[in-house]
VOGU-3710 file (C-alpha; in Angstrom, 3 decimals, decimal comma):
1> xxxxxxxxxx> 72,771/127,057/118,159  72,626/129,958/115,980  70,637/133,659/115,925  68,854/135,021/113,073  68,063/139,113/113,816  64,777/139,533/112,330  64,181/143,385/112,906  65,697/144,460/116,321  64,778/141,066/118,170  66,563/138,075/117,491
11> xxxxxxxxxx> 64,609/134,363/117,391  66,309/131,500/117,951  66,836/129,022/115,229  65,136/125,834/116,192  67,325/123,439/114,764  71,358/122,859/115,964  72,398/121,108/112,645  74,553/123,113/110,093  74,505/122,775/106,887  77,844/124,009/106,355
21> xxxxxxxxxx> 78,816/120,211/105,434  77,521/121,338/102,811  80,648/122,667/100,714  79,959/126,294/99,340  82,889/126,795/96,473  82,683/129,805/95,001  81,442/129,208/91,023  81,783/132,041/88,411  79,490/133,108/86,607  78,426/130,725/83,709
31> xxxxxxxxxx> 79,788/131,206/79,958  77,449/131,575/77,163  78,842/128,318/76,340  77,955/126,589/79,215  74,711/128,137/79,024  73,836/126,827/76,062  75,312/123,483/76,806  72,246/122,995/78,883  69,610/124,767/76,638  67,867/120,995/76,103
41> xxxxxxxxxx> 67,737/120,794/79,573  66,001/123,680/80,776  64,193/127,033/79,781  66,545/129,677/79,753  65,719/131,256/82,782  66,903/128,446/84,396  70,128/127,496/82,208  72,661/129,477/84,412  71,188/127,443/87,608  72,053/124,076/86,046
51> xxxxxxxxxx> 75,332/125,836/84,731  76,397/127,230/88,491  75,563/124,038/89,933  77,117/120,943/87,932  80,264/123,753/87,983  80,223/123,254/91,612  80,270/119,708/91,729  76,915/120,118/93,698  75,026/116,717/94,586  72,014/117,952/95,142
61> xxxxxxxxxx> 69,775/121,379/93,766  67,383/122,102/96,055  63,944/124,124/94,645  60,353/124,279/94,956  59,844/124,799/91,288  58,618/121,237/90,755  58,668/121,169/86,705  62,034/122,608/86,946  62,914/119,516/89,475  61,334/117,043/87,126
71> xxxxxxxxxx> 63,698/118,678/83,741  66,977/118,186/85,686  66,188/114,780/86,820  65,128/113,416/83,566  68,169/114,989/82,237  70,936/112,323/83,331  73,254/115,112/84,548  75,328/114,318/87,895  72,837/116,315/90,170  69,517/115,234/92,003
81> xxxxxxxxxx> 66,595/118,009/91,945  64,992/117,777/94,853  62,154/119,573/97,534  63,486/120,985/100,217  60,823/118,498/102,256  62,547/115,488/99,865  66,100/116,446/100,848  64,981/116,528/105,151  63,361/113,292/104,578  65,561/111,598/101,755
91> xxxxxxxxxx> 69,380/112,692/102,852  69,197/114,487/105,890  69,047/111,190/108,033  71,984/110,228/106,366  74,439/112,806/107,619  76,678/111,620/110,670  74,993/114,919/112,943  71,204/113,354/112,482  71,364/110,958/115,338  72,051/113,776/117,494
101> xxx> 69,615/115,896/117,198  67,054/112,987/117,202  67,671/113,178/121,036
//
């Protein structure tokens, strides 16, 4: 179980499950090219988000922005846009720990 220090009192996390099966490679910083490789996609704003994360090999991109969510996935790319409420109830199960903490 981990602490968070929220001012000079530290809470308890509620939850025992990592996420640190989730891989965290470290990306650079998107080229202009690859920026505009995705400018179909996705406003601007968000370009260097879909840029950073197919660079990463990331399976999933998790945000609340739920027009953004419905751009990526309509896209075809190799990435699934998702809620963070979608992802606990969609792929969380799925991991090996879930059974566990089910308890």
């Amino acid at each position: 179980m981990s602490l968070l220090t929220w001012g000079r009192k530290p809470w308890r996390t509620t939850t025992t499950l990592s996420l640190a099966f989730l891989s965290r490679p470290k990306v650079p910083v998107p080229s202009q090219a690859d920026l505009d490789a995705h400018r179909r996609v996705v406003t601007q704003k968000d370009q260097h988000v879909i840029a950073s994360a197919l660079a990463a090999h990331a399976p999933f991109l998790i945000t609340l922005d739920k027009p953004f969510t419905t751009q990526v996935n309509d896209a075809g790319l190799p990435i699934t846009a998702l809620s963070p409420g979608d992802f606990i109830k969609t792929f969380l199960p799925q991991h090996s720990d879930y059974p566990r903490l089910r308890r």
